[in-house]
C-alpha positions, 0 to 999 in steps of 0.5 A: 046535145050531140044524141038529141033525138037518138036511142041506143040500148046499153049492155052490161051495166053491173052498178055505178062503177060500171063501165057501161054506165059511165057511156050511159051517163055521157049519151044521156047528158047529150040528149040519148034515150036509153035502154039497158039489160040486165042479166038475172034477177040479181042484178035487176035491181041494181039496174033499174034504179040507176035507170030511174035516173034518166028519163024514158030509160027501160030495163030488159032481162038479157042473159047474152050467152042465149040465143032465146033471151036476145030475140025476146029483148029486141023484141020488147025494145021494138015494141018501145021504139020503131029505131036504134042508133047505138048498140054498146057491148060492155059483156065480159066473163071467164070463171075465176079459175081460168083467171089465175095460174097459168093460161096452158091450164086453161080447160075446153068448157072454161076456153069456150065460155069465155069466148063466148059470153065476151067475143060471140055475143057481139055478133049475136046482139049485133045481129040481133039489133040490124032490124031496128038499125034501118038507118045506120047507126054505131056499135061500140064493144070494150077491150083490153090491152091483154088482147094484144099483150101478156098480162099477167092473169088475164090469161084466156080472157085475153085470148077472148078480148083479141077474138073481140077486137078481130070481130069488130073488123069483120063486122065493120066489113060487113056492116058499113054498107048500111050505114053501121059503124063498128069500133071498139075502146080498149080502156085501162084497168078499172077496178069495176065488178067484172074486173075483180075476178082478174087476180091482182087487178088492184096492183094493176091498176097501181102499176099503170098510174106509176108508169102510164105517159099521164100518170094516172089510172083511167077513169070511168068518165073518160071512157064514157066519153070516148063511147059518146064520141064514138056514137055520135056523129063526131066519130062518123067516119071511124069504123073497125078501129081499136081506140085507146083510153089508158092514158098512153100506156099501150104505147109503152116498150118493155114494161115492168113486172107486175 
């Protein structure tokens, strides 16, 4: 019971195959309380009967890329608990059509959504959380290997991820006086919703099971895993670090075309 006793709040769970969801179920199995967002009334449903399956779990409606919409979560989630120990961003978006062709293509509107909803949100719901983290406590945000490498249609997404990853050092800078650890976890390609508008994902994935040191895709669990190390007080001395769970494959040389 690695989180007995502890709360965190976990953004970005689409449905089951969701990252986030997969931290979920690891903090949850080591004795966390949770409570999630959800974007639209569309999604509203889908998270709030996976919540149902943890006790003491709650629902708040966050779009991330609102100012408005993150104050009035944390202000529900302070009417539910007086503290927070972990904070995970599993927040991505680009528009479709900046995730095919070529990156040059890339417009003003679609370059400035993406790094918004994927790399500011994090320093707005970080921000937004410090209140409720008065004793310390973990963020963890997830990445891409397209944030340090070309990928194939990944294109202005990468740009978003490598603006998320430099955050998480400045604000592990800034935030380790208090006691607050900021890392992030750079997974393989899972085909989850989010992926599905990166074109070829399933070839991707093919790709890195063929030649990945493990042979094998990544797989949700394991991820979550590394969320619940990274949270726990087994990852207490880690901050502002890139952790990899993509069975090696960032290690790699040349690569084959995909």
């Amino acid at each position: 019971m690695l989180l007995a006793g502890k709360t965190g709040l976990i953004l970005g769970v689409a449905n089951k195959h969701s990252i986030a969801w997969a931290i979920a179920e690891s903090a949850a199995r080591e004795g966390a309380k949770l409570f999630f967002n959800y974007q639209t009334e569309r999604l509203k449903d889908n998270v709030e009967k996976l919540a149902t399956e943890l006790p003491g779990a709650k629902c708040f409606v966050c779009d991330v890329s609102q100012d408005a919409e993150i104050d009035a979560m944390m202000q529900s989630l302070a009417a539910e608990t007086d503290k927070l120990d972990f904070l995970v961003h599993s927040v991505a978006y680009a528009p479709r059509e900046a995730l095919t062709g070529e990156f040059v293509n890339t417009t003003r509107a679609d370059f400035a959504t993406a790094l918004d909803v994927s790399a500011y949100s994090l320093v707005a719901t970080t921000r937004a959380a410090l209140p409720l983290m008065k004793e310390g406590g973990s963020v963890i945000t997830l990445s891409y290997l397209g944030a340090e490498r070309v990928v194939p249609h990944y294109n202005v997404m990468g740009v978003a991820k490598a603006a998320l990853e430099c955050s998480v050092r400045y604000l592990a800078n800034d935030l380790g006086p208090q006691g607050i650890r900021v890392n992030a976890i750079s997974a393989g390609p899972i085909r989850t919703l989010a992926a599905r508008g990166v074109s070829g994902i399933t070839k991707m994935v093919e790709h890195h099971r063929e030649i990945a040191p493990l042979r094998r895709a990544t797989e949700q669990a394991e991820v979550g895993d590394t969320g619940l190390f990274l949270i726990s007080d087994l990852g207490r001395g880690i901050t502002g670090e890139v952790i990899y769970v993509d069975g090696g494959y960032h290690i790699l040389g040349t690569l084959v075309s995909m």
